[in-house]
C-alpha positions as CSV (number, residue, x, y, z in Angstrom):
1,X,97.3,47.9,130.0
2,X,94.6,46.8,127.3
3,X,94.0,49.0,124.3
4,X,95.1,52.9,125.7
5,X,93.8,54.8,123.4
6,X,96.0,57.7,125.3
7,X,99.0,55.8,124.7
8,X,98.2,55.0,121.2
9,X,98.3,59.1,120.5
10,X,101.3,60.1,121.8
11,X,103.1,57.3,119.9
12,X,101.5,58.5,117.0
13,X,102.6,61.9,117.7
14,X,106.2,60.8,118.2
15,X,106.2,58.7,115.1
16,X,105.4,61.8,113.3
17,X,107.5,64.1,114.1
18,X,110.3,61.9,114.0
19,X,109.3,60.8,110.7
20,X,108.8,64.8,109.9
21,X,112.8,65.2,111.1
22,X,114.0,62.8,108.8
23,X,112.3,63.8,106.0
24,X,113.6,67.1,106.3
25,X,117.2,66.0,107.1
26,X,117.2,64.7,103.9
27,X,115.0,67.4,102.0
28,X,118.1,69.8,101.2
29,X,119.6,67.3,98.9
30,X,116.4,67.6,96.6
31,X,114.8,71.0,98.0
32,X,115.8,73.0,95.2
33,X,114.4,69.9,92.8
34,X,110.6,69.9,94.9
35,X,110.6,73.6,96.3
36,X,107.7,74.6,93.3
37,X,106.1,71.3,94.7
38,X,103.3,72.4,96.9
39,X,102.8,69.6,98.9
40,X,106.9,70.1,99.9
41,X,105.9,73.7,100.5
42,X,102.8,72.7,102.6
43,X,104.9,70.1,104.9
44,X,107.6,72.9,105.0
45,X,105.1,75.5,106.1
46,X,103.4,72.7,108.9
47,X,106.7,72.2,110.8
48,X,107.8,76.0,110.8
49,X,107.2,78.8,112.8
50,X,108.2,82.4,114.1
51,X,111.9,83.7,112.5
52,X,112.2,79.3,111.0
53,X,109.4,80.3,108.5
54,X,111.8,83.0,106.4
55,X,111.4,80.5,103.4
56,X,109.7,80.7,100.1
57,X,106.2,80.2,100.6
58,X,103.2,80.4,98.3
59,X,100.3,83.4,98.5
60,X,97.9,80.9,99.7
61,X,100.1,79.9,102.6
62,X,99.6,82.6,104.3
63,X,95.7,82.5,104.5
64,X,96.5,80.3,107.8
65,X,98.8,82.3,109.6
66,X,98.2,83.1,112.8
67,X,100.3,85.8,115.3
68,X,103.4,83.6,117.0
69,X,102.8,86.2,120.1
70,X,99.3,84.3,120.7
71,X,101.4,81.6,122.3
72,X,100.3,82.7,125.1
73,X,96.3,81.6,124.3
74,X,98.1,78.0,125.0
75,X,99.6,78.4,128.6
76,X,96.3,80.2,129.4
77,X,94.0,77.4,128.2
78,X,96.8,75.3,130.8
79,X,96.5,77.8,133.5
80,X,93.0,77.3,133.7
81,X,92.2,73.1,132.3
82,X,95.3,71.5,134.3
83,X,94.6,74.2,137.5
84,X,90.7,72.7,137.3
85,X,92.0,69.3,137.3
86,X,94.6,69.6,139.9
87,X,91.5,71.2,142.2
88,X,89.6,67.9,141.3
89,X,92.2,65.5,142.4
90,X,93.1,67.8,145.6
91,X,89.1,67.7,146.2
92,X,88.9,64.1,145.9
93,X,92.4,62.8,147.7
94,X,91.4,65.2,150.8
95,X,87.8,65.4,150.9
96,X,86.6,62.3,149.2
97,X,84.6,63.6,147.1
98,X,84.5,61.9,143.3
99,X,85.4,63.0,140.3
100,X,82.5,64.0,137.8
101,X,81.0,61.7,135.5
102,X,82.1,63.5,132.7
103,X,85.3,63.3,133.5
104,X,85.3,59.3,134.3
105,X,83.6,58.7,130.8
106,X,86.4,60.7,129.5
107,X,89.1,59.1,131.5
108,X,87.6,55.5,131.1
109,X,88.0,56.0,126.8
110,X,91.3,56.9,127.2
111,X,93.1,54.9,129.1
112,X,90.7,52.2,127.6
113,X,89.5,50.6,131.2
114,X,86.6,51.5,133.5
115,X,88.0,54.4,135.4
116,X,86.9,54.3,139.2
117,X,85.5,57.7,140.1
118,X,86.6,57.7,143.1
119,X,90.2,56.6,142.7
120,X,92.6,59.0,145.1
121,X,95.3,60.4,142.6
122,X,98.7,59.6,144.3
123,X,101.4,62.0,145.6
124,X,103.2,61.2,142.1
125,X,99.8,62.1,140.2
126,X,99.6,65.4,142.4
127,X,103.3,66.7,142.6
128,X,103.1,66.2,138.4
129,X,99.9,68.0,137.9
130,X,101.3,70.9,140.2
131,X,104.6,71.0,138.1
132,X,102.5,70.7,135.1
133,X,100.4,73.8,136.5
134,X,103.4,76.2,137.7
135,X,105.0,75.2,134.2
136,X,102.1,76.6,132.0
137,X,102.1,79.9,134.7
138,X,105.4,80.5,134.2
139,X,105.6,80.5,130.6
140,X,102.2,82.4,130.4
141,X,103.5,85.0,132.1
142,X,106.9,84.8,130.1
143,X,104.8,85.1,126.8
144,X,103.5,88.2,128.2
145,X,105.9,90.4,130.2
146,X,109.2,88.6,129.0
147,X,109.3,87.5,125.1
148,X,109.4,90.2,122.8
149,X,107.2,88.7,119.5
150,X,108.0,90.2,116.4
151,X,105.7,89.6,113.3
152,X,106.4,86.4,113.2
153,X,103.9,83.5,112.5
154,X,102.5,80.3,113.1
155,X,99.9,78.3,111.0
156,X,96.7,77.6,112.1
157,X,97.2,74.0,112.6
158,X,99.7,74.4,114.6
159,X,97.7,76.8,116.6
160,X,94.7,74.1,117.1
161,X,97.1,72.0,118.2
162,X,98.6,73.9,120.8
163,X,95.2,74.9,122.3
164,X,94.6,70.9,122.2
165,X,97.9,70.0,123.7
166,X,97.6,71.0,127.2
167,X,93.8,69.8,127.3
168,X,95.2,66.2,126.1
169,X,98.0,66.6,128.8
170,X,95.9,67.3,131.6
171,X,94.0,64.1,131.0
172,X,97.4,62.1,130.6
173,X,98.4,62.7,134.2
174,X,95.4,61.3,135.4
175,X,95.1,58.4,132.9
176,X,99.1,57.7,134.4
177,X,97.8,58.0,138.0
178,X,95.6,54.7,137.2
179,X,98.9,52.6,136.0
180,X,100.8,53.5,139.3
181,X,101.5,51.0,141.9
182,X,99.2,51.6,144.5
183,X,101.2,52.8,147.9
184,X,99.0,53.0,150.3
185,X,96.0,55.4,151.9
186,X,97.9,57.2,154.4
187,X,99.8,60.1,154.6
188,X,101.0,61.8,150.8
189,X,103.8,62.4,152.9
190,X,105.0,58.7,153.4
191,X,104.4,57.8,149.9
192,X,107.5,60.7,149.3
193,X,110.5,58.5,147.3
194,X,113.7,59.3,145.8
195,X,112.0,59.9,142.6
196,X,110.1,62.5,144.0
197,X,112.8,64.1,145.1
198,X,115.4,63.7,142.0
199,X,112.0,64.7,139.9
200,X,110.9,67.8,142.2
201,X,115.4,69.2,141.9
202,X,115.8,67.9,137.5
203,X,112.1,70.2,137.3
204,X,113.0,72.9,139.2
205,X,116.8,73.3,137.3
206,X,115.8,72.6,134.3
207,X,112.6,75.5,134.8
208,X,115.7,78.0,136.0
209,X,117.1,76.9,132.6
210,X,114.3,77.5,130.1
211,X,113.7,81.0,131.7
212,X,117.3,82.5,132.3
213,X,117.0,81.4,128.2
214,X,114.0,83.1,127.4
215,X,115.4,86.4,129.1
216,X,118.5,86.5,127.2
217,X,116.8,85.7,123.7
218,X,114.5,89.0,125.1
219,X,117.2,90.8,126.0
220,X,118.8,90.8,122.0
221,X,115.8,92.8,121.5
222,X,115.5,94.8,124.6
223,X,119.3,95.0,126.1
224,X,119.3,95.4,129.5
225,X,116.8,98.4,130.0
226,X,113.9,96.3,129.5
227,X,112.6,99.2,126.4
228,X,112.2,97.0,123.1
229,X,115.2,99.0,120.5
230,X,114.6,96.2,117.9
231,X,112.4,93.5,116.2
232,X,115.6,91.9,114.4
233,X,117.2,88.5,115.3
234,X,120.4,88.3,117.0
235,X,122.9,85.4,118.2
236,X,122.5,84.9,121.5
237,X,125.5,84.1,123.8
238,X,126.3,83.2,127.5
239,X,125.5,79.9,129.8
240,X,124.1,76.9,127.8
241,X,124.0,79.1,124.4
242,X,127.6,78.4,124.2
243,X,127.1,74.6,124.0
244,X,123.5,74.5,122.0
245,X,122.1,76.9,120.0
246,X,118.1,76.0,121.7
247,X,118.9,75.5,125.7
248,X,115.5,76.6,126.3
249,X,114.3,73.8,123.8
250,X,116.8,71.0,126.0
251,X,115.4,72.6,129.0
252,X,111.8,71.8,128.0
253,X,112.4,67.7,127.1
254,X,114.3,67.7,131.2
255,X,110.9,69.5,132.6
256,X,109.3,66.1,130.3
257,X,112.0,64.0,132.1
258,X,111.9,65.3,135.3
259,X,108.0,64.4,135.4
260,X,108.5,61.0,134.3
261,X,110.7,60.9,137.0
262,X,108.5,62.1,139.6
263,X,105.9,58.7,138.0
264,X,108.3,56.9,139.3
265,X,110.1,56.5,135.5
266,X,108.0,53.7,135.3
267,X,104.9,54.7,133.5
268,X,104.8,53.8,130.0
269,X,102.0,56.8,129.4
270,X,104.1,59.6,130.1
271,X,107.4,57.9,128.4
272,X,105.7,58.0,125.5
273,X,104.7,61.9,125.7
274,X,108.6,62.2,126.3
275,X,109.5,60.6,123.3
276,X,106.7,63.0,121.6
277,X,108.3,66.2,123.3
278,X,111.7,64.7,122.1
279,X,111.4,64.6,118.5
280,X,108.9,67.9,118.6
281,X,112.2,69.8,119.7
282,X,114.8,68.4,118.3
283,X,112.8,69.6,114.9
284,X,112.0,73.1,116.4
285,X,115.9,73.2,117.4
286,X,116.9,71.9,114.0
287,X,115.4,74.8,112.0
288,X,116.6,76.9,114.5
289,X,120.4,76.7,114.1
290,X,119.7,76.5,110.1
291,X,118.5,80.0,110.1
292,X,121.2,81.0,112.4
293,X,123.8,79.7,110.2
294,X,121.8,80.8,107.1
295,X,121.6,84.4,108.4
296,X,124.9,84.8,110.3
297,X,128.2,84.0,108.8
298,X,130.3,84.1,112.1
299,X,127.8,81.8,113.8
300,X,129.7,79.4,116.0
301,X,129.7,76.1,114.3
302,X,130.8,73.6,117.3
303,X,127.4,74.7,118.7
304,X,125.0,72.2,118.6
305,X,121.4,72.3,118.1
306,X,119.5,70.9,120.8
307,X,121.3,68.6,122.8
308,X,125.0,68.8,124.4
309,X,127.3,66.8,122.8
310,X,124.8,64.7,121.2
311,X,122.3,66.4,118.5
């Protein structure tokens, strides 16, 4: 595969986070020893957000919070990059037309060969970039007519990141697309393989999952008459809450799965964003349950945090 610098980043990213796990697994044996320390505070206050960031946090901290409700901004920016790019590849596998040259020098860096402009993306390549696509809809318009957003916060790096992520993403499936085994110029339809189809049914039930999650974490703050009667946190119960305390969290590493799947769950690029989405929300769901156990006594313990019967 040569020097991908794509690959290169998401291992990065990986390696980070899972790094940023451990050290906070092991933090609360010396947290009250370092909490005055402000580069403990500053790491704390990077990998927390929303209702996780109740902790003692220094004035200046909060120069770079940002609204948690402009989530949203994120799935947007997807809507519209990964949309433009799935366009692209549509244009070029059934017109054969190229892609611009802007986007070949970009690709070419990336994936650290000289990317053929006019390279037909495969079914595999299309079917993720339309999951991909649908995905970011769907939680964009979650963000805005589902969620209920307290004042809750994020930092501003972790905004600039978000808006970033889905950008990087985009270009990801395409850079995988090169590093598939070619199958052929014919029909997308007779390129169609179990993985596709044991992809298209793990993305689709595991989508079900993340919302039917997001609508009962609304609906502690909304009931069932849609009307918002409070801003306060509650324990949520029902379906896969009973087993983890962040399904919607699990549900978002299967969407990563699923995908890798539909590659054919052979392409080292998108494993790689997997094992970046992996540790990203087995932190997230880590914080989670701590809160929930910090702030609720009766909090069901066997629960776990992220994944069934595992973490």
């Amino acid at each position: 595969m040569g020097c991908c610098v794509i690959v290169v980043l998401w291992s990065c990213l990986a390696l980070g986070f899972l790094l940023a796990l451990l050290i906070h697994k092991i933090s609360p044996r010396s947290q009250t020893k370092h909490e005055q320390n402000p580069l403990f505070m500053f790491f704390q206050d990077l990998i927390r957000y929303g209702k996780t960031k109740q902790c003692k946090r220094d004035y200046w901290l909060h120069i770079f919070d940002v609204p948690k409700r402009w989530f949203w901004h994120f799935y947007a920016v997807s809507v519209f990059w990964n949309g433009l790019l799935l366009a692209l590849s549509l244009n070029l596998k059934l017109q054969n037309q190229t892609y611009p040259q802007w986007l070949t020098y970009i690709l070419s860096f990336l994936c650290g060969i000289q990317w053929n402009e006019s390279q037909a993306p495969q079914l595999s390549t299309l079917l993720v970039q339309l999951f991909l696509w649908s995905h970011s809809l769907r939680r964009l318009l979650e963000c805005l007519f589902v969620s209920v957003y307290s004042e809750g916060v994020i930092h501003m790096a972790q905004y600039m990141f978000g808006i970033g992520y889905y950008i990087i993403l985009g270009l990801t499936v395409l850079c995988s697309n090169n590093f598939l085994d070619a199958k052929g110029v014919g029909s997308l339809f007779r390129q169609l393989d179990l993985g596709h189809l044991s992809g298209t049914a793990l993305f689709i039930s595991a989508s079900l999952l993340q919302h039917s999650s997001v609508v009962t974490l609304a609906r502690l703050r909304t009931g069932n008459s849609g009307t918002v009667k409070t801003f306060d946190h509650g324990v949520p119960h029902g379906g896969w809450f009973e087993l983890v305390s962040c399904p919607h969290y699990f549900a978002e590493l299967l969407i990563y799965v699923s995908l890798g799947l539909v590659f054919g769950g052979l392409s080292l690029i998108w494993w790689t964003v997997v094992s970046y989405v992996l540790f990203n929300q087995a932190l997230a769901a880590q914080l989670c349950q701590e809160f929930y156990m910090r702030k609720f006594e009766g909090y069901p313990r066997h629960r776990y945090a992220f994944i069934p019967f595992v973490l």
